[in-house]
C-alpha positions in Angstrom: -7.2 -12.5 22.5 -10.6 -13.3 24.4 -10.7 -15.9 26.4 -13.9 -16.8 28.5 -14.8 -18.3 32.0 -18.4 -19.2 33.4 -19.3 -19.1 36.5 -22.5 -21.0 37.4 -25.5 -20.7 34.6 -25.7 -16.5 35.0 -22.3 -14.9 34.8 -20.0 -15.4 32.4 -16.5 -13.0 32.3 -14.4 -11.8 29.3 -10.6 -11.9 29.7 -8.7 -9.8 26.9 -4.8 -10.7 26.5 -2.3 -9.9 24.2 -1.4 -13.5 24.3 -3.5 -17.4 24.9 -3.5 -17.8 28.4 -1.0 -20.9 29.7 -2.2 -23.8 32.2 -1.0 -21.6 34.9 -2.2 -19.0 34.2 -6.3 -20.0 33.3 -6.0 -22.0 36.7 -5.2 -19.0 38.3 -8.2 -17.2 36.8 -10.5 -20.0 37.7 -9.5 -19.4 41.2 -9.8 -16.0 40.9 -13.1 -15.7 39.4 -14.5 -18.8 41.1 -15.5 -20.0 37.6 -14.5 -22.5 34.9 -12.7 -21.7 31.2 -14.9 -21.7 28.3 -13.5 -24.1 25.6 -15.2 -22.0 22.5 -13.9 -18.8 20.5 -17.9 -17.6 21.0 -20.9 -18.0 23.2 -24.4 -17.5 21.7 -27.4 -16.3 23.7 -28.2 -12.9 25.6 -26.3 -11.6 27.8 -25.6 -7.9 29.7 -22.8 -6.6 29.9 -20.7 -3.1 30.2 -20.8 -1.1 26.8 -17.3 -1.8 24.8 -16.2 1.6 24.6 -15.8 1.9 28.5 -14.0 -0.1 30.9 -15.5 -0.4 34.1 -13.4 0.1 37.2 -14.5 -3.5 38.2 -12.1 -4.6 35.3 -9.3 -2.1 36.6 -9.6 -3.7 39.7 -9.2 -7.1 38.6 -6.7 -6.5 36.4 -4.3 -5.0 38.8 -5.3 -8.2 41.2 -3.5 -10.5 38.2 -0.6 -8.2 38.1 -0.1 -8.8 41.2 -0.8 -12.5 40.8 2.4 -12.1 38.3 0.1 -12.6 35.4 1.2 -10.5 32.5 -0.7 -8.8 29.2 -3.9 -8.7 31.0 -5.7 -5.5 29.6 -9.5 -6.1 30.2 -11.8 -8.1 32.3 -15.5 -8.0 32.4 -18.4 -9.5 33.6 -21.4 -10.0 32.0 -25.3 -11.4 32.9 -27.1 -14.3 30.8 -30.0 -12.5 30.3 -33.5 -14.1 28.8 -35.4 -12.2 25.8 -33.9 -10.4 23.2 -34.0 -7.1 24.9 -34.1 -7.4 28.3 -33.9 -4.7 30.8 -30.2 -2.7 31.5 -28.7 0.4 31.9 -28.6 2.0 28.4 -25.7 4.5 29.7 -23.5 2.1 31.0 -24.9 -1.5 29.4 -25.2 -2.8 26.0 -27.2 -5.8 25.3 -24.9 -8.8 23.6 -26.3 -11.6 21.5 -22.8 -13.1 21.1 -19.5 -12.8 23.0 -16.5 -13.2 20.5 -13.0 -11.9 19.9 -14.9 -8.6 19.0 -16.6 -8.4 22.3 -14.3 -5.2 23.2 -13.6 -3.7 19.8 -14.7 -0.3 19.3 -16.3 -0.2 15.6 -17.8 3.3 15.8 -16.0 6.6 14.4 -15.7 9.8 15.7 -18.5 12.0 14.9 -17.9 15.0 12.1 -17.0 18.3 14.0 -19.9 20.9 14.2 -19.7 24.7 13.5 -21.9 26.9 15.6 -23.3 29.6 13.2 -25.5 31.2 16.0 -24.0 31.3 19.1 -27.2 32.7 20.4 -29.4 29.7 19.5 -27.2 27.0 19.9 -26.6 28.3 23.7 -30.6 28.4 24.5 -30.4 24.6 22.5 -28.1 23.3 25.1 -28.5 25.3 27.9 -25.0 26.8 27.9 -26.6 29.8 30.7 -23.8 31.9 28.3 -24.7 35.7 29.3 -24.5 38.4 26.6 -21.0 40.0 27.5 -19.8 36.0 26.6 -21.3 35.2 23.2 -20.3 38.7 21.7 -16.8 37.5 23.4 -16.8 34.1 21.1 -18.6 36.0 18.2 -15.8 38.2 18.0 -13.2 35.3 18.8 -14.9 33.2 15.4 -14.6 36.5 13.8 -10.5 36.7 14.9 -10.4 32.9 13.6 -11.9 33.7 10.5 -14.1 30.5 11.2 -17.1 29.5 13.4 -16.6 28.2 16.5 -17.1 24.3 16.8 -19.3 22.6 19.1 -16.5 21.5 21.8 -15.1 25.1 21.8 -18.7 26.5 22.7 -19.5 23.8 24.9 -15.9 23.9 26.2 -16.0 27.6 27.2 -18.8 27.5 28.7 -17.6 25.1 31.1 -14.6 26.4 32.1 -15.6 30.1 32.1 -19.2 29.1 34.5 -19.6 30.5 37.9 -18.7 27.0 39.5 -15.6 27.4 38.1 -14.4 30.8 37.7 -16.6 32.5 41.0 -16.8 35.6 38.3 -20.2 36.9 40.1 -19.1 35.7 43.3 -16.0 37.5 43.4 -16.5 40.3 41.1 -17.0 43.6 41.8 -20.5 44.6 43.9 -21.8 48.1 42.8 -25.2 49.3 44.5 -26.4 52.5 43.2 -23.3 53.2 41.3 -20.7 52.9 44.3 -18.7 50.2 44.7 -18.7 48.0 47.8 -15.7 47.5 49.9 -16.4 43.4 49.9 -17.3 41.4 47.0 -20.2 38.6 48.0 -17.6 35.9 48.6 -15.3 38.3 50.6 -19.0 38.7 53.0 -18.9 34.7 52.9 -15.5 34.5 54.0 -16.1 36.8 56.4 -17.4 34.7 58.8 -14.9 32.3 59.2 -12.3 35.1 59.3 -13.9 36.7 62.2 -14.6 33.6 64.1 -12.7 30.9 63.1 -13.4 28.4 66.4 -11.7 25.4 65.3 -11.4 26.0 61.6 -8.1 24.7 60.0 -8.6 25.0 56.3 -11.4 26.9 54.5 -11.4 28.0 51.0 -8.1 26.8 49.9 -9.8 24.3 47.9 -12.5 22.1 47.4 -13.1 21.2 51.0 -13.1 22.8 54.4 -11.7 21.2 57.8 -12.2 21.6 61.3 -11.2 20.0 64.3 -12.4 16.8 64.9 -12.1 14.4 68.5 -9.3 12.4 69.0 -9.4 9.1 68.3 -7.8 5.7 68.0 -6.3 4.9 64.9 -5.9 1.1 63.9 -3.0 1.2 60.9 0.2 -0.1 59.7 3.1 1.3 62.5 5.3 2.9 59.3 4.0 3.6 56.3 6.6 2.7 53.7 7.0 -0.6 53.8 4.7 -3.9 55.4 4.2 -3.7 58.8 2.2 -4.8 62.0 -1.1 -3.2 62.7 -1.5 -0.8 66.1 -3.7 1.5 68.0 -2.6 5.2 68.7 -4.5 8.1 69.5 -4.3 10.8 66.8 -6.3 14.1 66.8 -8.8 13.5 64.0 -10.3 16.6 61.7 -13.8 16.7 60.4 -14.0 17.7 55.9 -16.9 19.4 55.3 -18.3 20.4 51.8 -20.8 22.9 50.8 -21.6 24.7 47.6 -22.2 28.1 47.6 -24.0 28.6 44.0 
């Protein structure tokens, strides 16, 4: 169920619930969103608003605010702009123009698109820019060929993700052959190289997806226990500095 609160003559929000709202609980809202219920099933006009298919992480927000509120079967709240014109300017990734809010405001109408068989590796990875190297499409040729079926698109796509460089470090930390000998280092063991032979006031490097150093210390103003409510107080803790740098 959709029910609908204004606030002043621009916004207007969209509360889904799996039930109608009591006294109580559209009070509440009204306080909440500093606006006033809707008494109407639909609003004509133009308005902007988040696209249907994707709830923001405004309405996430808001809905775990009337949870704890202890209003329940709140799924989806979102806002939207009364807009003038019939197309008026928005973000066509994340917006969708609306020319009437309604119970169907958040349903999803559109089906899944049909799956799509790559016949030419080849082509299709110079279509999308895949950056798939030789050695990897006669890998997935030979795979389809193991399948006894193309490849789809998501497989393609999908591999090329999780086998890239960001991901895997294959160049990075394969094998380094100049003239036909092999080096003693691969390229990231002469990156890490560094911070192995002078690691100053390195903590953490390469471990994951961050490094940290030491960092001053400081005063830190924060609950005195952390499991449970608590007064606020200043102690001095020895901070430590992330720091985050690609290296491809």
């Amino acid at each position: 169920m959709i029910t609908f609160f204004k606030k002043g003559s621009k916004t207007v929000y969209a509360v889904e619930s799996d039930h109608k709202l009591s006294p109580s609980e559209i009070s509440k809202m009204e306080w909440l969103l500093q606006g006033t219920l809707v008494e109407t099933s639909a609003m004509a006009g133009t308005f902007v608003g988040p696209r249907r298919e994707m709830i923001t992480p405004w309405s996430t927000n808001a809905v775990e605010i009337t949870q704890n509120m202890s209003m329940n079967g709140i799924s989806r709240i979102e806002e939207f702009a009364v807009a003038r014109g019939k197309s008026p300017e928005h973000d066509r990734m994340l917006q969708h123009v609306y020319h009437t809010l309604d119970e169907d405001v958040f349903t999803v109408t559109h089906e899944p698109d049909p799956i799509v068989y790559i016949d030419n590796i080849e082509e299709y990875n110079v279509q999308e820019g895949l950056a798939l190297n030789p050695e990897e499409m006669d890998y997935l040729k030979q795979l389809a060929q193991r399948l006894g079926r193309p490849l789809t698109d998501s497989e393609v796509f999908g591999f090329s993700q999780v086998n890239s460089e960001h991901c895997r470090h294959k160049i990075f930390n394969g094998t380094f052959i100049i003239d036909g000998e092999e080096m003693p280092m691969s390229l990231f063991k002469m990156i890490k190289k560094t911070s192995k032979e002078n690691p100053n006031g390195l903590i953490s490097a390469y471990k994951d997806n961050v490094a940290f150093v030491e960092g001053p210390a400081i005063e830190q103003f924060a609950p005195a226990t952390a499991d449970g409510p608590d007064y606020f107080t200043v102690k001095d803790i020895n901070s430590v500095i992330s720091l985050k740098a690609e290296t491809h």
